[in-house]
C-alpha positions in Angstrom: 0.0 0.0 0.0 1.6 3.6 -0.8 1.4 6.3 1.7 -1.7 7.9 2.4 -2.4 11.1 0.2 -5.4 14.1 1.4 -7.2 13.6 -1.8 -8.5 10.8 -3.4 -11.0 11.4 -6.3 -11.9 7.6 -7.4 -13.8 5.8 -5.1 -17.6 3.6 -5.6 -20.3 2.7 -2.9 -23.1 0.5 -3.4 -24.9 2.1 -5.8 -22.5 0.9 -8.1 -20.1 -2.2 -7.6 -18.5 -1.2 -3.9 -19.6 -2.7 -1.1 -20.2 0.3 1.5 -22.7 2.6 1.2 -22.7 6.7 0.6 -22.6 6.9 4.2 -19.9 4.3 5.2 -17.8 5.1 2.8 -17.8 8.9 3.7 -17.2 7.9 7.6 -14.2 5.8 6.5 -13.0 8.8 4.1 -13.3 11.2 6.8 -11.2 8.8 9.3 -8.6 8.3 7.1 -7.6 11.7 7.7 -8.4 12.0 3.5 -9.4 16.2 2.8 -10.7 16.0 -0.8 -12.2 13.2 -2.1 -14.9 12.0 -4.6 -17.5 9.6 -5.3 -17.3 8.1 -9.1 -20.0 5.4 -9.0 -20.2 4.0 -12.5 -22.8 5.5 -14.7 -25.0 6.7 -11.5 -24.7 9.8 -9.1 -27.9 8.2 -7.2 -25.5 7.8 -4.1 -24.5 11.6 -3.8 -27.4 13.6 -2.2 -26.6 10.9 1.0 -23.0 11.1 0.7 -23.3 14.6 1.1 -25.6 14.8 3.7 -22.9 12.6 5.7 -20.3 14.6 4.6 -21.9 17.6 6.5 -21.4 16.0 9.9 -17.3 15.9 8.8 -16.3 19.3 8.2 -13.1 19.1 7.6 -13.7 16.8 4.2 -14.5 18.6 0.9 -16.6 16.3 -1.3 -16.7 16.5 -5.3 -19.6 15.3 -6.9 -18.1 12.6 -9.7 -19.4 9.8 -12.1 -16.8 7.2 -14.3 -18.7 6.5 -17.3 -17.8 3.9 -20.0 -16.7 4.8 -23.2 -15.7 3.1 -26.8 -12.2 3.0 -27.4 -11.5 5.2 -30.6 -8.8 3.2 -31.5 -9.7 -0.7 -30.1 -12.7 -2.6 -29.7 -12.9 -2.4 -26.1 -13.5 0.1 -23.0 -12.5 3.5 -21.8 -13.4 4.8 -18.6 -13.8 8.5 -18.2 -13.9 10.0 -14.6 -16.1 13.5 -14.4 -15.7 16.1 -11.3 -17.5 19.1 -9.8 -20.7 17.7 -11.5 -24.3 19.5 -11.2 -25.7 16.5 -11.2 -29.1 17.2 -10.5 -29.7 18.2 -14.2 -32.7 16.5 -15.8 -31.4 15.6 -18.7 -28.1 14.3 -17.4 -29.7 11.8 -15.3 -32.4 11.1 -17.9 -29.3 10.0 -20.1 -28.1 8.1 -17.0 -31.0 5.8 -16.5 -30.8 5.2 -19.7 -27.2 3.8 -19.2 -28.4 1.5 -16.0 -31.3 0.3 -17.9 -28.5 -0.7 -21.0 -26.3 -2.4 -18.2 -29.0 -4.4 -16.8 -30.2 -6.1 -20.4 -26.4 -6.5 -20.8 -26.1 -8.4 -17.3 -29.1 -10.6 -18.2 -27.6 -11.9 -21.5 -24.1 -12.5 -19.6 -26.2 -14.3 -17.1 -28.0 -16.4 -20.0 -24.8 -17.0 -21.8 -23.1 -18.5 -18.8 -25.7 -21.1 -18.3 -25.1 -22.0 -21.5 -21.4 -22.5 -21.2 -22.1 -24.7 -17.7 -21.5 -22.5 -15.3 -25.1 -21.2 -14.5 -25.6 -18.5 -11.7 -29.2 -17.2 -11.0 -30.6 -13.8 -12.3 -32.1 -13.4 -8.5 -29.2 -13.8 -6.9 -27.1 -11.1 -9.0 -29.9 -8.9 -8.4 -30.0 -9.4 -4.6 -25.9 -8.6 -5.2 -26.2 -5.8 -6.7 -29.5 -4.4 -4.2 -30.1 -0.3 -4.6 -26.8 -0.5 -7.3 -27.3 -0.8 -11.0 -26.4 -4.8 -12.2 -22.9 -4.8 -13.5 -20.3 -7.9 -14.2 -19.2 -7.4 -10.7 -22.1 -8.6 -9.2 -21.9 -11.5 -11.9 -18.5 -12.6 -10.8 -19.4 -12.4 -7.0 -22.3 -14.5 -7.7 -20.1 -17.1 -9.3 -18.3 -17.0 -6.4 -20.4 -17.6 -4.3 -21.2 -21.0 -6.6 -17.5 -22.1 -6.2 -16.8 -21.8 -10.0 -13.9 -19.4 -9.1 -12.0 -18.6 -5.7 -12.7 -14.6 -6.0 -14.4 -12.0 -7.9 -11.4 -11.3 -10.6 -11.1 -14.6 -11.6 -14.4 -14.2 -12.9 -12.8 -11.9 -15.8 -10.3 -14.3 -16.8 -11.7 -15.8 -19.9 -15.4 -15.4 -18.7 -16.4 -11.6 -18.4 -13.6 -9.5 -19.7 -13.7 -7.4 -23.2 -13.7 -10.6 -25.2 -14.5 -13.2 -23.1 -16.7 -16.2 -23.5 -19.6 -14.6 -21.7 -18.8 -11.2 -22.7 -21.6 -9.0 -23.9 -21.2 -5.8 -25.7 -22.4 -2.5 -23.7 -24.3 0.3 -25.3 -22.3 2.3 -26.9 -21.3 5.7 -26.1 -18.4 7.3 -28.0 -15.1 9.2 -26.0 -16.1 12.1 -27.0 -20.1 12.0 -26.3 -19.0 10.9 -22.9 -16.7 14.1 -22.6 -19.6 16.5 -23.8 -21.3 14.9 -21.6 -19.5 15.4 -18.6 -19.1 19.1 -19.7 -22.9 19.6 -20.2 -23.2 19.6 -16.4 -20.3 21.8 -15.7 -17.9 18.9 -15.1 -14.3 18.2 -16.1 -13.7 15.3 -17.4 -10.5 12.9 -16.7 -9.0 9.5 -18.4 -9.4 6.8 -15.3 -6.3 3.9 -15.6 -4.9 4.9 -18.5 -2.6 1.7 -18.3 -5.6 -0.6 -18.6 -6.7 1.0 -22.0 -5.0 -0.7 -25.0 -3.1 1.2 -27.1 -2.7 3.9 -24.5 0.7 5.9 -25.5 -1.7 6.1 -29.2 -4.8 7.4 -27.3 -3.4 9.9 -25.2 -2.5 12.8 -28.1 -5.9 12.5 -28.8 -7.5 13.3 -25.6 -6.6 17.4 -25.1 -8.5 17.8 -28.3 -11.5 15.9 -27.0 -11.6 18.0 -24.2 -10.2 15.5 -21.7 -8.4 17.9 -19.1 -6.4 15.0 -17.3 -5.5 11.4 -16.7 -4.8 8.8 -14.1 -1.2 8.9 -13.0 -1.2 8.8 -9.0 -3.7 5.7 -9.0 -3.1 2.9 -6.5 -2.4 0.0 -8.8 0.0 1.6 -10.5 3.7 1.4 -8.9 6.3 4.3 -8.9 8.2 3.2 -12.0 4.3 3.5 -13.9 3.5 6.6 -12.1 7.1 8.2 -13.3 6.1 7.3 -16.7 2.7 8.0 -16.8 3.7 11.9 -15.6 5.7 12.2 -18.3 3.2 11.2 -20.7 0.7 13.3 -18.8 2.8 16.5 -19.2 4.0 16.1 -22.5 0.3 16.0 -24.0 -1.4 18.7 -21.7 -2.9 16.7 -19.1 -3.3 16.9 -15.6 -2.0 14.5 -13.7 -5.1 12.8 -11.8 -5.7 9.9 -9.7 -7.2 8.1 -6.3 -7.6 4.9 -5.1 -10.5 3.1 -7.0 -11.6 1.7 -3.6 -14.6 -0.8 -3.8 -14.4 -2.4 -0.1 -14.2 -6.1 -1.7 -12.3 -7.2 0.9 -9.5 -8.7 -1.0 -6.0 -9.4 -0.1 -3.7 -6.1 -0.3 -6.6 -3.5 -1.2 -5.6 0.1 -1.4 -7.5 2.1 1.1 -9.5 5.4 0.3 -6.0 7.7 0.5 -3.8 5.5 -0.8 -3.2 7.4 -3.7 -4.0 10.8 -5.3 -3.0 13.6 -6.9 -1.3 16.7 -5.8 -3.1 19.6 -3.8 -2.1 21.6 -7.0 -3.6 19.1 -9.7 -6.7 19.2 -7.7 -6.8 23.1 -7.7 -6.4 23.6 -11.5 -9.3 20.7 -12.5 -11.4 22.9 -10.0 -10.6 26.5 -11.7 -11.4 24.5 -15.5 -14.8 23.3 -13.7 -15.5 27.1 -12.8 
């Protein structure tokens, strides 16, 4: 685990595939001494109005309303994630386009479902919905429900070969281009940021492309990523106009070794400029 940093800006609670809720996950923010932090549930902000109200009973935390929304790659046929902060997120037609997401995730999780039955290793549709409860249905609560059948000894196992970009069970997402994800983010006032860039194939291709998409940063200080990547990943970062972002990607699955809310973040600077682009 790296040493704790104030701000960490990727984090997800129940309602999308962490395991704490708005309000646990705030209370352990806050006691991890962490000053800046923000939310990114996948493709939902339904967690935020309680997050905030806990976050009111910790004054010395600043909370930034975020979202990580998948994207198509432009240059691959897999997934981008794009992170979004300072988000008014009450806006009609941002969540209208929101639901619409969920409701695309959950015929998507039904076909995964339906397709590993066929390829013998059936897990019920009930259960993945009891998983997932108040959250939108995504492939983790597939993998923890396969688990839980003793097909495979934790939840990223399930993505080897089963659930990943490619995989036997693998079903396509609706599709939502980089940029449509960016304009987005920007139609509710919000800046929008590259999450993991090392997970996206063909990265060192992608990333010349993003300033002119109207991407104002990427993931360098992220959790997974060890110094040597982080090094790297600055230079990249600097030499194509980005900001230099990152957190933790915290989930509370419980698994051996994983990175705390604080355990990674970007500079008190970094933060500082993504909030004067957002005003």
């Amino acid at each position: 685990m790296n040493a704790a940093s104030p701000i960490d800006l990727h984090m997800h609670t129940t309602r999308s595939d962490g395991r704490l809720t708005p309000s646990e996950l705030v209370r352990l923010v806050a006691a991890q001494g962490i000053g800046i932090a923000a939310i990114t549930d996948h493709d939902s902000t339904e967690g935020l109005d309680e997050a905030f109200a806990e976050a009111a009973r910790h004054p010395g935390l600043h909370l930034v309303p975020g979202i990580e929304i998948s994207a198509d790659h432009p240059l691959d046929q897999g997934d981008l994630h794009v992170l979004g902060y300072f988000l008014d997120y009450h806006d009609a037609a941002f969540q209208t386009q929101l639901r619409a997401f969920r409701d695309g995730r959950l015929d998507r999780a039904k076909l995964m479902v339906e397709k590993l039955g066929e390829l013998g290793v059936p897990v019920e549709w009930e259960r993945v919905k009891e998983i997932a409860a108040d959250a939108s249905v995504g492939r983790p609560h597939i993998a923890q429900a396969m688990v839980e059948r003793g097909y495979i000894g934790n939840t990223r196992e399930a993505f080897d070969g089963y659930l990943q970009d490619g995989g036997k069970a693998h079903i396509s997402r609706p599709h939502l281009s980089l940029g449509e994800s960016v304009k987005l983010i920007k139609s509710v006032g919000g800046v929008a940021v590259l999450a993991h860039p090392l997970y996206a194939k063909e990265y060192q291709e992608l990333l010349p492309r993003l300033a002119g998409l109207g991407v104002a940063g990427m993931e360098v200080h992220y959790a997974e990523f060890n110094p040597v990547q982080r090094i790297g990943l600055a230079r990249l970062a600097d030499r194509h106009g980005l900001l230099p972002c990152g957190g933790s990607d915290y989930h509370a699955l419980g698994l051996p070794g994983e990175n705390l809310p604080g355990s990674a973040g970007p500079p008190a600077e970094v933060f500082h400029k993504l909030e004067d682009l957002a005003r």
